[in-house]
C-alpha positions in Angstrom: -31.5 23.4 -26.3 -32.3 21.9 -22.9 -29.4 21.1 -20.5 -29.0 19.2 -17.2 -26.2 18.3 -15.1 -26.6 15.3 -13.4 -23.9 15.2 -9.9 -21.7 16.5 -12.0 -18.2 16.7 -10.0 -14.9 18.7 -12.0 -11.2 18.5 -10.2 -8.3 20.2 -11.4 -5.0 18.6 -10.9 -6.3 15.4 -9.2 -3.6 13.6 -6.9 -1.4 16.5 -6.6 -1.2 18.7 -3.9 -3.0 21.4 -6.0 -5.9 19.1 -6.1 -8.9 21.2 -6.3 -12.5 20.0 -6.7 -14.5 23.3 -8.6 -17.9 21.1 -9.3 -19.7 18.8 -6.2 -21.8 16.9 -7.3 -23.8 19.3 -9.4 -27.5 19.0 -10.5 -29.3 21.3 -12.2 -31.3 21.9 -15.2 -31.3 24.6 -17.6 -35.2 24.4 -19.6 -34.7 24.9 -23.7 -35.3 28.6 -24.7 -35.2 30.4 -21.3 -32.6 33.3 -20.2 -30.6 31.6 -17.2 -28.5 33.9 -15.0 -25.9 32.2 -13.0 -24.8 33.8 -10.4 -22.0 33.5 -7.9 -18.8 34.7 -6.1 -14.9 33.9 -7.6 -14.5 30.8 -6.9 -18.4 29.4 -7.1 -17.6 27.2 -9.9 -19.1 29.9 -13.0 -16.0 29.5 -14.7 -16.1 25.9 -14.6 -19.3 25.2 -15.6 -19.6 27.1 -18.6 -16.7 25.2 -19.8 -18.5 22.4 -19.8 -21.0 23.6 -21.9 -19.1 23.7 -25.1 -16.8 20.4 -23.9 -13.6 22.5 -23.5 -14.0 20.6 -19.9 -15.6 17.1 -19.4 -16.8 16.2 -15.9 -14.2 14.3 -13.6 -17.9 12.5 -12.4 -21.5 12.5 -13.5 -23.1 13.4 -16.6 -23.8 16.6 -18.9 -26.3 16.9 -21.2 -26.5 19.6 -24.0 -29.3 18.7 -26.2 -28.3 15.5 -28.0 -25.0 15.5 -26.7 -23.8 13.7 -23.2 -20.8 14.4 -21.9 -19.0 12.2 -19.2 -15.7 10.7 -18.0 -14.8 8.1 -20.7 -17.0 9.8 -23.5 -15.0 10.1 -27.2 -15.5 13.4 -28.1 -15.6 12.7 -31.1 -18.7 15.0 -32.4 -16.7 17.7 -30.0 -16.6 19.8 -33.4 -20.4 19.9 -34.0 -21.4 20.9 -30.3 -19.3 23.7 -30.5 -20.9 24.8 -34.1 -24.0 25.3 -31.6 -23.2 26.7 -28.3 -21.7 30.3 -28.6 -19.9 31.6 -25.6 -19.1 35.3 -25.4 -16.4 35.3 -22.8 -15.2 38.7 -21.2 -13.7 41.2 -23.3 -14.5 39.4 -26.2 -12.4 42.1 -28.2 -9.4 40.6 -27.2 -10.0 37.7 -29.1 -10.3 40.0 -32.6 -7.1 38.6 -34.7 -8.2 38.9 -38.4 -7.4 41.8 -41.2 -10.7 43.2 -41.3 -13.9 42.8 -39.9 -15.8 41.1 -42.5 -13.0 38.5 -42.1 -13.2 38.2 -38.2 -16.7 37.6 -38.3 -16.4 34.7 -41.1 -13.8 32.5 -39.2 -16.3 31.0 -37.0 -18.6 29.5 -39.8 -16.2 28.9 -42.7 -14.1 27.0 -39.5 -17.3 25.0 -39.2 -17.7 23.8 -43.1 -20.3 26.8 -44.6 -20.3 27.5 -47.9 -19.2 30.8 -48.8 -22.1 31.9 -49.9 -24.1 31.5 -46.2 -20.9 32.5 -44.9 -21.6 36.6 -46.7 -25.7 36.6 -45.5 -24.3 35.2 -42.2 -21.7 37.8 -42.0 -24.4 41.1 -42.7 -27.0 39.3 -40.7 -24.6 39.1 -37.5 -23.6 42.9 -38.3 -26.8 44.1 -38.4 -27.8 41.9 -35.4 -25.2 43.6 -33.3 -26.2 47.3 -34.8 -23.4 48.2 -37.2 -23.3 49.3 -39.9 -22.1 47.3 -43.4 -18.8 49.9 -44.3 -17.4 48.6 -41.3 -16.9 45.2 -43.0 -13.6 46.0 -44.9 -12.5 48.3 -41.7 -9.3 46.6 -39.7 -11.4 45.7 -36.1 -8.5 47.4 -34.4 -9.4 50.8 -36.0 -12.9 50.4 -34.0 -13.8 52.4 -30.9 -14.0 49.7 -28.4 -17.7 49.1 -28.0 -17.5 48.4 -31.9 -14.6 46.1 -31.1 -17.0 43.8 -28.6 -20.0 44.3 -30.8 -17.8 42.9 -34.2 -16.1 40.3 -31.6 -20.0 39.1 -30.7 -21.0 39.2 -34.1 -19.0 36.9 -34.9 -20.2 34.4 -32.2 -23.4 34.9 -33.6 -22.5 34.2 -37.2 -22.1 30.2 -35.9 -25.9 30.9 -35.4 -25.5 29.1 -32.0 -28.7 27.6 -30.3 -27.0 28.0 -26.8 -25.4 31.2 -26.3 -23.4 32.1 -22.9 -22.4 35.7 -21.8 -19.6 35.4 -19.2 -19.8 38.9 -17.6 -20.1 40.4 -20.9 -20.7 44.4 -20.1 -17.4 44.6 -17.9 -15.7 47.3 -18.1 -18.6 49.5 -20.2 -20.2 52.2 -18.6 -23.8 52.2 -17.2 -25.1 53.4 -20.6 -23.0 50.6 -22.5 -23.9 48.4 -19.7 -27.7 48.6 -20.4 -27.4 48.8 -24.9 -25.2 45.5 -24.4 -27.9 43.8 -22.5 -31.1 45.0 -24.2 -29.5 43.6 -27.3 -28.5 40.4 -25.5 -32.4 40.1 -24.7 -34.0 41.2 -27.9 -31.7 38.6 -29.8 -32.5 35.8 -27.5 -36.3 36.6 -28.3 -35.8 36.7 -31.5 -33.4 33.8 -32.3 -35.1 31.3 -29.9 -32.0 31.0 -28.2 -31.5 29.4 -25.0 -29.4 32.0 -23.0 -27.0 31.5 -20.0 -26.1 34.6 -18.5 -22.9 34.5 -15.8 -23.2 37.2 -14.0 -22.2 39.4 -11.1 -24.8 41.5 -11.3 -28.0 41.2 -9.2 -29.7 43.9 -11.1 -29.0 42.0 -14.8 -30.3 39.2 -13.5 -33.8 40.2 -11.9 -34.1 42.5 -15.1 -33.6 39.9 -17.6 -33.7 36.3 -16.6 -36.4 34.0 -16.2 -34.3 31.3 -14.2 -31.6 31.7 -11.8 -29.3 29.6 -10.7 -26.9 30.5 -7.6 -23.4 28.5 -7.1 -21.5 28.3 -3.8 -18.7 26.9 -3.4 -18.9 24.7 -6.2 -22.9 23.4 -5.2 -26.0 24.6 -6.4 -26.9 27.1 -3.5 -30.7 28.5 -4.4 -33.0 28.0 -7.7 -36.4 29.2 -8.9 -37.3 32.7 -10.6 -35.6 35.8 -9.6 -38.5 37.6 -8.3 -37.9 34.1 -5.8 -34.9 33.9 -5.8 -33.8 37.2 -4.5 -36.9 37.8 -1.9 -34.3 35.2 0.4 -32.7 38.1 2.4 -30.9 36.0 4.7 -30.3 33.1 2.7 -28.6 35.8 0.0 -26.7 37.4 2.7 -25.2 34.1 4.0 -23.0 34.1 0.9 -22.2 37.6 0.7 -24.6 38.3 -2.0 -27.1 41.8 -2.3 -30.8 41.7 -2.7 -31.9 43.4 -5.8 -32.6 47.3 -5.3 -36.0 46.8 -6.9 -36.3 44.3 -4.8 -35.4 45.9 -1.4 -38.0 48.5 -2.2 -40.6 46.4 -2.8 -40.1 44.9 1.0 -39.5 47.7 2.6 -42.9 49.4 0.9 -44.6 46.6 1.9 -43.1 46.5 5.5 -44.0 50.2 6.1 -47.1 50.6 4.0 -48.5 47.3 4.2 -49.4 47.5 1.1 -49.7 44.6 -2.2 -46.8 45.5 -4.1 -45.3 43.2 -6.5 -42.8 43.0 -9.3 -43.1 42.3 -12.6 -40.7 44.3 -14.6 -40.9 47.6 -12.9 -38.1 50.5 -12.0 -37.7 52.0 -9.5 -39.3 54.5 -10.6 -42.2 53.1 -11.8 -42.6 51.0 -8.9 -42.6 54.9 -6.5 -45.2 55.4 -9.0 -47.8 53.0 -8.2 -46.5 53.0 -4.7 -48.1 56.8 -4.5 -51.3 56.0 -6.2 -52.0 53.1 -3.7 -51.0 55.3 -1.0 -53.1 57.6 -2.3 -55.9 55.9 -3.0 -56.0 54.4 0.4 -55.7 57.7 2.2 -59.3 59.2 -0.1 -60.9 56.1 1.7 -60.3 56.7 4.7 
């Protein structure tokens, strides 16, 4: 599912003295089937543009397109319904949002909301469950008797039982420890390969991003700041720095091998470890020619 914004400018409370302009003039494009991390500090405009996405916001000026769908000042939402049975968003603690009985009930709100027969609705249901990596005899369990990564991963599955073409994670490993931090995301990846999905990461983290996107977007104060592929992206030191953002730890050892060793490193994929690896064996391998 492609999407572009096209000066896309969102307000709150326009004409008050609270008047606050979140979106300038925004234009960017988001290419059908890639990971996109956006990236940014509070007040960026993250928050704002993902609400756009699923037309819980429409812009105060320009134009958004998602897929077939154009969204703009005087549009009539009127197929408002069917966008959202395609974009999935997996806000922040998504466990908080857990209301139903059990969990086999939680994760079949979305679609039978959305007009599915009861039938798809049960497949969808397992399929979600086993998408997320639990098992079935959690389906008749009450969601609040789950530990709370099983809370998030039933909360998720049930995003994912709309079988969404355009799924956005809004910071979706706070809170979790490193380990959780990593499971979350691997699954995040291996589903958007799997599924086909086009994939919007928001995202604090520079380390998520390098590691897992193929486009990045940086926001600023409401304007697109910097674009292009992370391993781009997040060589720009300086330009980084002017908005209080890190560059990547891979990253940073990457320049300052090459800086010291003047040597052709490069990344694509690596750890840390990996990347102290073939640093050596270079090293190495230049010191026997000598």
């Amino acid at each position: 599912m492609e999407i572009s914004f096209k000066q896309v400018s969102y307000t709150y409370q326009p004409n008050t003295p609270f008047e606050h302009k979140a979106l300038k003039e925004l234009d960017m494009e988001i290419p059908s089937g890639s990971f996109t991390a956006v990236i940014g500090h509070t007040g960026s405009g993250k928050s704002t543009l993902i609400q756009h996405l699923n037309g819980l916001l429409k812009p105060t000026a320009g134009v958004v397109n998602i897929g077939t769908y154009q969204l703009h000042p005087e549009a009539k939402l009127k197929r408002i319904k069917d966008l959202r049975s395609r974009v999935g968003i997996v806000f922040q603690y998504p466990e908080h949002q857990l209301f139903e009985e059990t969990v086999y009930k939680d994760i079949a709100f979305g679609p039978l909301n959305f007009g599915v027969n009861r039938e798809e609705v049960e497949k969808r249901v397992r399929q979600s469950l086993q998408a997320v990596q639990l098992p079935d005899e959690l389906l008749g369990r009450s969601p609040f008797e789950l530990s709370g990564g099983q809370m998030r991963r039933v909360a998720i599955a049930g995003v994912l039982a709309v079988q969404p073409e355009l799924l956005v994670l809004d910071e979706p490993t706070a809170g979790l420890d490193p380990r959780g931090q990593k499971e979350m995301m691997d699954m995040f990846y291996q589903l958007h390969k799997q599924k086909g999905l086009t994939t919007i990461l928001v995202t604090h983290s520079m380390e998520d991003a390098l590691a897992y996107a193929d486009h990045v977007i940086i926001l600023n104060n409401g304007e697109k700041y910097l674009e292009g592929k992370p391993e781009e992206v997040f060589t720009r030191k300086e330009a980084l720095q002017r908005v209080q953002l890190d560059v990547p730890e891979v990253i940073q050892f990457i320049m300052k091998a090459k800086d010291r060793f003047q040597v052709d490193l490069s990344y694509h994929g690596q750890t840390i470890e990996e990347l102290a690896e073939e640093l050596a064996s270079i090293v190495k391998g230049e010191n026997q020619n000598e």
